[in-house]
N, C-alpha and C positions, 0 to 999 in steps of 0.2 A: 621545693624542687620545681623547676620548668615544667617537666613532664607531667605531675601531678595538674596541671592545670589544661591541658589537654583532652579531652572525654575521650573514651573509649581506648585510653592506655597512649596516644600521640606520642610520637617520639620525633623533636623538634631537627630531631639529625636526619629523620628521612626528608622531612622537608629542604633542607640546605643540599641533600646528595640529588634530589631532584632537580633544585637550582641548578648546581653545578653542573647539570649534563642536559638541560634543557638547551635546543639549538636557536632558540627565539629569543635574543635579549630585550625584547619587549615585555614576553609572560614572565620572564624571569626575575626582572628586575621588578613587576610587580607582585611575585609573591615575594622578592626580598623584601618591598616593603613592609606587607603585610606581618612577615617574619617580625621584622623588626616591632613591627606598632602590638603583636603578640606577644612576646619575652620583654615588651619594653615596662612602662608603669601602669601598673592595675589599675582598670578602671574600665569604662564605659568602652573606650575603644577599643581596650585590650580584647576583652572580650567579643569583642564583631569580628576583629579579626581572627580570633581564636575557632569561635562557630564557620567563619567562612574556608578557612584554611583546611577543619577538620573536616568541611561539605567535599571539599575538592582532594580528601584522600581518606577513601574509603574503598581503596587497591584501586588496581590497574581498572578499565571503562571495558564491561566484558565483551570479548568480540563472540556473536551470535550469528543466528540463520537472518536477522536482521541488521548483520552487521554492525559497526558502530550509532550510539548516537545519545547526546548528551548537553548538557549547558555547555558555554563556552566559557573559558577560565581555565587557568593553571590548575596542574595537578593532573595527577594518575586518574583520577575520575572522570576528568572532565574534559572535551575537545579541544585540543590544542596543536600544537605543531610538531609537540613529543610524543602524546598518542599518535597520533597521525604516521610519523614516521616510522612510529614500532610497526603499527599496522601494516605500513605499505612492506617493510621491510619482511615483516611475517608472511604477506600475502605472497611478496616476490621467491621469498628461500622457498613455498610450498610448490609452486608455479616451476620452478627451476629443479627441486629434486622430483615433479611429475613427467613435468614435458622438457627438460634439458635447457642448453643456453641456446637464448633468443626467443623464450615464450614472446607474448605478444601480449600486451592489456590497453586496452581501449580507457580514456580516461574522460570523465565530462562536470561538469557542476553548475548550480544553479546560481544564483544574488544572492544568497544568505551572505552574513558574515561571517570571512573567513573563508569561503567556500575557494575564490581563486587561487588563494595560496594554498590550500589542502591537494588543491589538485595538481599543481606546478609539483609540491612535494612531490607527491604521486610520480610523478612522472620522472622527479630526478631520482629518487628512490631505484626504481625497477631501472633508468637506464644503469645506476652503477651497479646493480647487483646481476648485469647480461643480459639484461631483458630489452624489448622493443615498445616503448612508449609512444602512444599514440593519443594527445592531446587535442581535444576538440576546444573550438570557440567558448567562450566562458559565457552565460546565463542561458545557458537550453535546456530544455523540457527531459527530464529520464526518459522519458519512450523513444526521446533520439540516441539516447547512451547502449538503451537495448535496442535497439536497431540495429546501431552500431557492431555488438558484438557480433550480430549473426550476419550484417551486411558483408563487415570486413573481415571475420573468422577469426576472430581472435579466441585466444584461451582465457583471458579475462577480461572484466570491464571494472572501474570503478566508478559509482556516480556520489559526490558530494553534496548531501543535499540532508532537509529535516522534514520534504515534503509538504507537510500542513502543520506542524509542529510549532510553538511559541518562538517568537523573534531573538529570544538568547540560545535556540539550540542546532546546533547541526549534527550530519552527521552523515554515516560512509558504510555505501552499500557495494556489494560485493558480484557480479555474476560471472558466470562459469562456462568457459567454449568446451565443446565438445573431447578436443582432446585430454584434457586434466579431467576430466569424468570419465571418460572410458578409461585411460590410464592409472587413475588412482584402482578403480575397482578392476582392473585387470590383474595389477600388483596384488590385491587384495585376495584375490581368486586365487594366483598362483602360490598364495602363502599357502592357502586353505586344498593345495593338491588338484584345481579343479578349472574347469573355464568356463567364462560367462555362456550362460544360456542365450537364443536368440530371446526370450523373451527379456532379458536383462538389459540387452543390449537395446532392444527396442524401448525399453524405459527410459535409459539413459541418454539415448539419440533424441529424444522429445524433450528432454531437462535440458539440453545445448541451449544456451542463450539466457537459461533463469537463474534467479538468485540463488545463491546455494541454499544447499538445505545437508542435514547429518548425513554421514559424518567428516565431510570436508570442513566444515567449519571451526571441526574440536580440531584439525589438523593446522588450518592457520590459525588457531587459539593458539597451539602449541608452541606451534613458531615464533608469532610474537612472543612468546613467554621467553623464550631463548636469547632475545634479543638483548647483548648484553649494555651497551649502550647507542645512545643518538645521538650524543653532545659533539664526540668525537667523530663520527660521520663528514667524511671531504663530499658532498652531493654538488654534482659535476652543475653547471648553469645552462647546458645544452646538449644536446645526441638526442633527444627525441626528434618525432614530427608533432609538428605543429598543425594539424589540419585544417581547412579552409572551410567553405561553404560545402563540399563534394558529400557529406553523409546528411546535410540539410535537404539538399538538393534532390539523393536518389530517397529521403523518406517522402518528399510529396511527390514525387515521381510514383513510387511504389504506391502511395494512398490514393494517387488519383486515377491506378490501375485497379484497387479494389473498391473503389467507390465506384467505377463502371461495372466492375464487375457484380456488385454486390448489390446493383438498382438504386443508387443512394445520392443520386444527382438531384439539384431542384427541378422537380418537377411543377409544382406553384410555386407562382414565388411568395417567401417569406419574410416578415419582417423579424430581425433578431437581433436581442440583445445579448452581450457577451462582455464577462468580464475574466478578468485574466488574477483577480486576486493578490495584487501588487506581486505577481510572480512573472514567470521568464515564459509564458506559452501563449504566450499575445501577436506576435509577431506571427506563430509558425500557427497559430488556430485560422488568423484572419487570412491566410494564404490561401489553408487546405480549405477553409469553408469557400474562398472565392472561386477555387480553383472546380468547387463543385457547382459554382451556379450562383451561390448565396452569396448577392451582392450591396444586399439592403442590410447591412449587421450596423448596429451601432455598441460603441463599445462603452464600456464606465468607465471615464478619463480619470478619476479619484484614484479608481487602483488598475492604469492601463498600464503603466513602466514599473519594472520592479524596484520593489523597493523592501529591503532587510527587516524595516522595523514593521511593517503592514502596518502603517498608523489611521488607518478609517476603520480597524476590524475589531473585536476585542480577543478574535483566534482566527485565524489564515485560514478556518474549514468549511466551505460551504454547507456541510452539515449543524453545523451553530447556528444556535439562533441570533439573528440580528446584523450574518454574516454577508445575506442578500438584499438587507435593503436598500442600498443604493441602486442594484439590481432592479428592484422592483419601482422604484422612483422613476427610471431612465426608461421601465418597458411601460409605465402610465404615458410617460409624456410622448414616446415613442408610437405607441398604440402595438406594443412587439406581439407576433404570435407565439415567440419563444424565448425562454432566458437560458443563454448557457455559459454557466458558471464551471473556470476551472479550478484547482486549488494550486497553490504555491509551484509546482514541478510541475504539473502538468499531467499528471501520471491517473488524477478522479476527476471525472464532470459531474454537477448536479445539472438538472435540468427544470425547470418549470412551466406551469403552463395559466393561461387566463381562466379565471376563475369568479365571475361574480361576486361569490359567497364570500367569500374571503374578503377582509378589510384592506389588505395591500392590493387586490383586484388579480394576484395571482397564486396557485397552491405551488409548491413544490413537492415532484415527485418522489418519491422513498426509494433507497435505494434497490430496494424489490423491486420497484414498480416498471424501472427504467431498465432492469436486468430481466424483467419479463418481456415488456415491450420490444427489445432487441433480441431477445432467442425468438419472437412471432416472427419479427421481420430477416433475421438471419435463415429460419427454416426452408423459404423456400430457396436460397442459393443451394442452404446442405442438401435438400433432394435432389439438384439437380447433379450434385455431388455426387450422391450416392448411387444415381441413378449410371453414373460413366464407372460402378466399382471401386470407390472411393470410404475407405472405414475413417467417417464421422463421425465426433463424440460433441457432445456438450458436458459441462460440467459449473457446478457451481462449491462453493464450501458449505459444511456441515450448518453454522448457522444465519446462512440466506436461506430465502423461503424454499418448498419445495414445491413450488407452480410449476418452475422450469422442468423440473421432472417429470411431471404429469403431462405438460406441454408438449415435450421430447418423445413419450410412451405414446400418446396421441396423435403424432406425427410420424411415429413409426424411426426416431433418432435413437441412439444409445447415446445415454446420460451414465456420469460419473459422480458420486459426494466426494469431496477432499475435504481433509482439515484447511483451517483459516489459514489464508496468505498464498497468495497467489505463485511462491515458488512452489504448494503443491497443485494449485490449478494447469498451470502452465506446465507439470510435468505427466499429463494424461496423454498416450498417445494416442492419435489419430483427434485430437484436440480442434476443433474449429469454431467454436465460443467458448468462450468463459464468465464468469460475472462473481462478483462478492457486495454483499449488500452495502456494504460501506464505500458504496459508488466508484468502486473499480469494474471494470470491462476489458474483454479482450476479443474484439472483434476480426483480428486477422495474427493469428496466432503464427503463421508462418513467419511472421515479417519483424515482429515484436513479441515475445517470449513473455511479458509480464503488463499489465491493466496499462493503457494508453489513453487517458481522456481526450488526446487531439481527434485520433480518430472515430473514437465511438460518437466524440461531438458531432462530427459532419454523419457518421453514418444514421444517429439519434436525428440529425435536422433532416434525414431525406426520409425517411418514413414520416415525422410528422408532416413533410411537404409532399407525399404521397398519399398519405388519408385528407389532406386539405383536397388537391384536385378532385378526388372521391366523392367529397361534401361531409366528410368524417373528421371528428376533430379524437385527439390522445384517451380522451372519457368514451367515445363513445367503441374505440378499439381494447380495450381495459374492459368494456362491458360483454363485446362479441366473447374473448379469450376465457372471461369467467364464464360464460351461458353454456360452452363448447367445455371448458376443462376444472370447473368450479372456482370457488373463492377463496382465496388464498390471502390473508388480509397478516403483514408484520408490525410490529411495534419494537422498538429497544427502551432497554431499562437500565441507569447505567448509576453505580457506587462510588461513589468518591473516597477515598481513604487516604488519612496522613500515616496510619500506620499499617506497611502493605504485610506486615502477620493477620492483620484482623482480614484478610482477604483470605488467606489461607487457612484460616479458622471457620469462617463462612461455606468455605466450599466441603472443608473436610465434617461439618456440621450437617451439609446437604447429605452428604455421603454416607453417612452413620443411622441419620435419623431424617430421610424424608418423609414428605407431607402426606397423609392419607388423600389429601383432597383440595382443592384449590378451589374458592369463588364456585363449590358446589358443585366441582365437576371431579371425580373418581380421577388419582392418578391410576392409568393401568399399568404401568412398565417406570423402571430407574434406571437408566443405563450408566457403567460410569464409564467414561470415557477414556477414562485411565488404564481401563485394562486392556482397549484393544480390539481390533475386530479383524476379521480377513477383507476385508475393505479398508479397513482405516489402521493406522499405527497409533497407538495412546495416544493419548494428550489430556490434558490436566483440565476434567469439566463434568458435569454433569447433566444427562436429558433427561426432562420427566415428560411421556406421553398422555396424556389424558383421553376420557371417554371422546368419542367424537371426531378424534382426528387432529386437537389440537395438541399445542407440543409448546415444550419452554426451556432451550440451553442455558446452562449458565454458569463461564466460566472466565477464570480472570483474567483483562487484559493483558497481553504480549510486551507493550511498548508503557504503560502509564498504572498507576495506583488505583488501578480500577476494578469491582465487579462489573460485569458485563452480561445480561439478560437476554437473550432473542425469543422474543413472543409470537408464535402463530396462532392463529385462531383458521379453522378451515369449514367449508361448506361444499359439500358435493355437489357436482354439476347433474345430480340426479331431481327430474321435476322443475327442472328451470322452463320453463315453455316464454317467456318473455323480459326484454332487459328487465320493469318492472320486476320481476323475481329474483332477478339480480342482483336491484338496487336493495331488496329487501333484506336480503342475505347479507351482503356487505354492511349494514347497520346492524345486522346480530352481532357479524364477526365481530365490530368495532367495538360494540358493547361488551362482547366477551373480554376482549383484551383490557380494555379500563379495569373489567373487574377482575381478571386475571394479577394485570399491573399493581394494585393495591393489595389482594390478596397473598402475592406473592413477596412483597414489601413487609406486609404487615409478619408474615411469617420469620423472615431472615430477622425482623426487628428494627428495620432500617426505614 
């Protein structure tokens, strides 16, 4: 029997009804082939086909708070122009029984493959199902897509993109205007006899613009689910708009109002290196950075134009190792005092800086370092904030460091922890930074609802060109901030697994039976994470604090096959009388974490 040869029970007739109603005779006809070289003669081929066909249907590609995103290839698993149209079509039916005919959804995408047709879909999708599609230029930066929404007030946005993700995968993020969020929980309220509180309300007017988050997401889950076919779909070839330059336009308009506002102009000048990552934010970085002063940037022509396959990287994330060397090549020859690095969309910057010790002759900052650095230099706009009766928050996610905390208490700010992912950072009212260690930033929250690398680049290049005129370089502002608020030193520790049970084995392992003791330091507290707090909503992880102040999350990646560790090591600013005491501390911490880092290996078994 056919089936019999299939794993996991395949049934060869869902494959062919998938064919049939797939609207891309290009995916189509190559899982026929596939089809074919699978049910054809046993053998070597048979079987690749058999494994690849069964990769690409393992159900429907689940729509999440992360919305889509997956390899590209045929099938229900994987991004193609069948998911895609469920999606849009899910997305549109939610949008339409929220806010009625003529919602509005903003649409944009990056150079990945695939991306411009995902988004045309987009756009014909919601025009036939009543809706107003609004189509931006094809390869631009997500932070123009949420701009977008809150610029032009839409009720959604959709951006196409996989971010920093391997060159076979895309995928489709979701954000939410204002009205389908107060609307859905307004419905929600009057089920339950009742009506929103202002303080609900005030939630939910600070969410306008972000990614969604529960429980809209199970609602366009659902919808898609409803969807009974695509194949037979008439999707019209035109009724959107087509947008031009106008939302390019008023983002560096608007950046070049909080770049004055914010003190973030060159004030020395710098020399800078930038590269763009063979992604789409080359064009709109060299603009806003010029447009600040910064006219000595040189860029790394290798990955200056986008390009799908990223062939100089071996992963499109500036956090990889061996992601910046070309970076660091171009800021030798250059003599740069800065390298800023963005990733694929646009959406993280890493940043670096000169460094003797170091063999490339530059270090790169951690994404603590650079989310500490810009709450120092954001503080004094938020006092002046505060000071005209303006409620100020910073906030960062549970596992970035907690400097910014101590920072914010010491400055007299209110600080917020959120769970990981910047749809809950960006949903903190009275929000005016944000930061997550994994080099997202959100330096003008008004304007952009979720982490923007274009901006925080220029606003990251005018502080360092404001300790230069000083006679201060990045090290020696890093050393003032510990002397004043202690040492706060992160590390990640990161699992690789081909089978993601064994992640879920690990954690529930943690949970059952944690460690008395780490690298000889006393755990004193377990938190799980799981159950919840009146600050935080669950989430699937565990904290252990230890003697001293240090602390170690650890919980499994969102997006990939991973455990995921975040390490602090901490030193009180108690008895600092000179940088030297500084630097001395910062070599404990460092040390603690090595031995934290292997000790806590050594324990999982890994």
């Amino acid at each position: 029997m056919i089936a019999d040869r299939f794993t996991d029970g395949f049934d060869p007739e869902i494959v062919k009804a998938w064919i049939a109603d797939d609207p891309n005779p290009v995916t189509a006809a190559a899982l026929q082939k596939q089809l074919d070289a699978a049910t054809g003669e046993p053998g070597e081929a048979a079987n690749r086909a058999i494994a690849d066909i069964t990769e690409g249907f393992q159900g429907l590609l689940q729509f999440g708070t992360a919305g889509l995103r997956g390899s590209i290839g045929p099938g229900p698993s994987r991004m193609n122009a069948a998911v895609v149209t469920r999606a849009a079509a899910g997305l549109a039916a939610a949008l339409r029984d929220v806010v009625g005919e003529g919602f509005t959804v903003a649409i944009g995408c990056d150079a990945r493959h695939g991306s411009a047709d995902f988004a045309r879909i987009t756009a014909a999708v919601v025009t036939q199902a009543g809706g107003h599609a609004m189509l931006l230029p094809a390869q631009l930066p997500t932070p123009l897509l949420a701009f977008a929404v809150k610029h032009l007030g839409t009720d959604a946005g959709v951006m196409v993109t996989a971010s920093h993700n391997p060159p076979q995968d895309n995928g489709y993020k979701v954000y939410l205007g204002e009205r389908p969020l107060i609307g859905s929980a307004r419905a929600a309220a009057d089920a339950d006899g009742r009506e929103l509180t202002d303080a609900e309300l005030e939630a939910l007017t600070a969410g306008a613009g972000a990614q969604i988050v529960e429980p809209f997401d199970a609602f366009i889950a659902g919808k898609i689910a409803e969807v009974p076919s695509v194949g037979g779909m008439d999707l019209p070839d035109t009724g959107w708009t087509e947008l031009g330059d106008e939302v390019l336009e008023a983002y560096t308009d608007r950046l070049a109002e909080f770049t004055d506002m914010a003190g973030a102009r060159q004030t020395e000048p710098l020399t800078i290196v930038y590269t763009a990552m063979h992604g789409v934010g080359g064009q709109t970085a060299l603009r806003v950075l010029e447009q600040a002063g910064f006219t000595d940037v040189h860029v790394v022509d290798q990955q200056h134009q986008p390009d799908p396959d990223f062939p100089t990287v071996a992963f499109p994330n500036p956090e990889e190792p061996g992601a910046l060397d070309l970076a660091f090549a171009k800021a030798r020859e250059v003599g740069a005092d800065l390298i800023i690095a963005n990733d694929p969309d646009a959406d993280r910057v890493s940043a670096a800086i000169p460094d003797p010790r170091e063999e490339s002759g530059y270090r790169q900052l951690s994404g603590d370092e650079v989310g500490l650095l810009l709450a120092e230099f954001m503080a004094g706009t938020v006092r002046a904030r505060q000071a005209v009766g303006e409620t100020c928050v910073m906030a960062n996610s549970i596992v970035s460091s907690t400097a910014v905390a101590q920072l914010a208490a010491n400055r007299g700010i209110a600080h917020r922890e959120t769970l990981t992912g910047f749809k809950w950072i960006t949903r903190v009212p009275g929000l005016v930074y944000g930061y997550e260690e994994a080099l997202g930033y959100c330096v003008d929250p008004e304007a952009v609802r979720d982490k923007d690398g274009i901006s925080a680049a220029v606003v990251f290049a005018g502080l360092v060109s404001k300790l230069k005129s000083t006679g201060l370089t990045v090290e020696d502002q890093l050393d003032d901030i510990r002397q004043r608020d202690g040492v706060f030193l992160t590390a990640p520790l990161t699992f690789r697994f081909e089978d993601v049970d064994k992640i879920t084995a690990a954690v529930d392992s943690l949970r059952s039976t944690p460690p008395a003791e780490l690298a000889g330091l006393d755990v004193v507290e377990v938190i799980d994470l799981a159950a919840g707090s009146d600050e935080l909503p669950p989430t699937n992880g565990i904290k252990l604090r230890l003697e001293g102040g240090d602390r170690i999350i650890i919980r499994p990646s969102g997006t990939e096959p991973k455990l995921k560790c975040y390490l602090e090591t901490v030193a009180p600013a108690d008895g600092f009388d000179s940088p030297e005491d500084v630097r001395t501390a910062v070599a404990e911490c460092r040390q603690r974490l090595s031995a934290l880092s292997a000790a806590l290996g050594a324990y999982l078994g890994l």
